[in-house]
N, C-alpha and C positions, 0 to 999 in steps of 0.2 A: 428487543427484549433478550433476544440470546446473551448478546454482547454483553447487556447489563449482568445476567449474570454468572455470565464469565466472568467480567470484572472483580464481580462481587465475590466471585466462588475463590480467584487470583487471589484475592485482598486478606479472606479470613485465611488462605493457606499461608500467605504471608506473615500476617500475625502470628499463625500457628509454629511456622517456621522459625521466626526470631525467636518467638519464646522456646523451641527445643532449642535453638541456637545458645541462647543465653546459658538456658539451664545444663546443656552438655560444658559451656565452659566453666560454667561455677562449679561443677561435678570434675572434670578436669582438674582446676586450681586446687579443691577441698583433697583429691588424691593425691597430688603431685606435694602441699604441702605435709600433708602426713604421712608419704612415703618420704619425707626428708628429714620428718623427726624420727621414723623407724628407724634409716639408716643411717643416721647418727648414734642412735641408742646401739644398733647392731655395731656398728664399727668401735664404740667403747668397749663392747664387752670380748669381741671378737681380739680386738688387740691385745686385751689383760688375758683373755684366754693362750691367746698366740707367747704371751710373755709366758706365762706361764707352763706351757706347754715346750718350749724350747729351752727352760728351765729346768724341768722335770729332765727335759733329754738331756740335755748337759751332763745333771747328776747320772746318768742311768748310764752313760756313757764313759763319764770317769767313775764309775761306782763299782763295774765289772772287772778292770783289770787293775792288779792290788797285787803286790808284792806277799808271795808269802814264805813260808820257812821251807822252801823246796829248792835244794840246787841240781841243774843238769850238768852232767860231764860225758864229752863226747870225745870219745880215743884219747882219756885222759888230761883236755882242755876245760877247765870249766867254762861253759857260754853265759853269758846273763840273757835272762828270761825274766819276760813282764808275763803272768800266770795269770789268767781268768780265776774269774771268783765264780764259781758253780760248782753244783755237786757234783760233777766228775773229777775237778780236781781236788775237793776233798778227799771223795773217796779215792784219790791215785794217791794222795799223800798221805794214807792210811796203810798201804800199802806197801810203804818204805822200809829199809832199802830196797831198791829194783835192780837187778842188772838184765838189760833186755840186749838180746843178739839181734840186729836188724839185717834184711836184705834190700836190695835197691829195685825197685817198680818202676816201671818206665820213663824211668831218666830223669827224672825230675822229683823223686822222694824214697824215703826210704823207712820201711815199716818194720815192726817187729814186735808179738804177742807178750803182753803183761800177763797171763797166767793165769786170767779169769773174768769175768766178765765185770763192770762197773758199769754204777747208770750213766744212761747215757740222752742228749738233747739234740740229734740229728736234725742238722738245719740244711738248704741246699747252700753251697759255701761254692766261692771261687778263692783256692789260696794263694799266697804267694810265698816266695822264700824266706825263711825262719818261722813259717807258722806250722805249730804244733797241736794235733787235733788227735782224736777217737777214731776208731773206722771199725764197726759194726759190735761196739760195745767193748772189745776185747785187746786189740792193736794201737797200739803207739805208731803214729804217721809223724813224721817229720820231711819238712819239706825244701829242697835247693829250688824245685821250678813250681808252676801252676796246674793247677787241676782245679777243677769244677766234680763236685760230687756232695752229697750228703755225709756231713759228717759232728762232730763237737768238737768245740775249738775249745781247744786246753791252756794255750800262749803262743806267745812270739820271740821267736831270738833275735836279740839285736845286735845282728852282723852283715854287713852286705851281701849281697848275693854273691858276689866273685867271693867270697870266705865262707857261703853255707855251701859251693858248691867245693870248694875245695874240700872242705873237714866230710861232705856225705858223700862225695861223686866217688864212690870205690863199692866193690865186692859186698865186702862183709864190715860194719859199723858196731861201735859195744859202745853203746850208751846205758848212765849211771844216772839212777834218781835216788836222791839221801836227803836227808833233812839237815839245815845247817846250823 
């Protein structure tokens, strides 16, 4: 009698068994296929986001730096300068004419006070040579080498670096900002 049921007691868990069996896979399949309409539907919107998004950057990225009516001259060279579009350098071009006397900072740039203070958008910046930034509201940074620091990027001169270090690597520097 034991045997019996055992057998018996074996058989209904067997039953019992199959049917969780079954019912875990039909639970399985029903998951697996509408996690495959999700991500499809997520991959359409994700991609026209991502299109869109890398569009946006595009423009945001050629949208900042714009030619405007500001010429630099440095020891009487004019340099060409690609100017950010922000309120610093309106209000620097507000400010026109500039004649600013620069001294050289650690070998690698050369600063000199505009005469007052202008808004300013201190970001942490690593620059490099011909780039033209803000330093603590007040200073015109122009740059031959690199530094890491907070500052607002004003523009870029477009001159190699053996030529921005030739035109800043000295003493004393007199750079000219005038509207053209």
């Amino acid at each position: 009698m034991d045997n019996y049921l055992l057998c018996l007691f074996l058989m209904c868990m067997e039953e019992d068994m199959s049917k969780k069996i079954i019912s875990v896979v039909m639970l399985s399949v029903l998951l697996l296929l509408s996690g495959c309409t999700g991500a499809q539907k997520i991959g359409v919107d994700t991609g026209s986001k991502t299109q869109a998004a890398a569009q946006q950057e595009n423009q945001s990225v050629a949208e900042p730096r714009k030619e405007q009516a500001m010429k630099l001259v440095i020891e009487d060279m004019v340099v060409p300068v690609t100017w950010e579009q922000n309120a610093s350098t309106a209000a620097l071009q507000k400010l026109l004419p500039l004649t600013i006397k620069m001294s050289p900072y650690g070998g690698f740039e050369q600063v000199g006070s505009i005469g007052q203070s202008i808004p300013s958008e201190d970001k942490q910046l690593t620059t490099q040579y011909g780039d033209i930034v803000l330093y603590a509201g007040n200073k015109l940074v122009i740059f031959y080498g690199s530094n890491s620091w907070a500052y607002t990027r004003l523009g870029h001169i477009e001159l190699s670096q053996q030529e921005m270090t030739a035109l800043l690597n000295r003493d004393e520097v007199t750079v000219q900002l005038m509207t053209e």
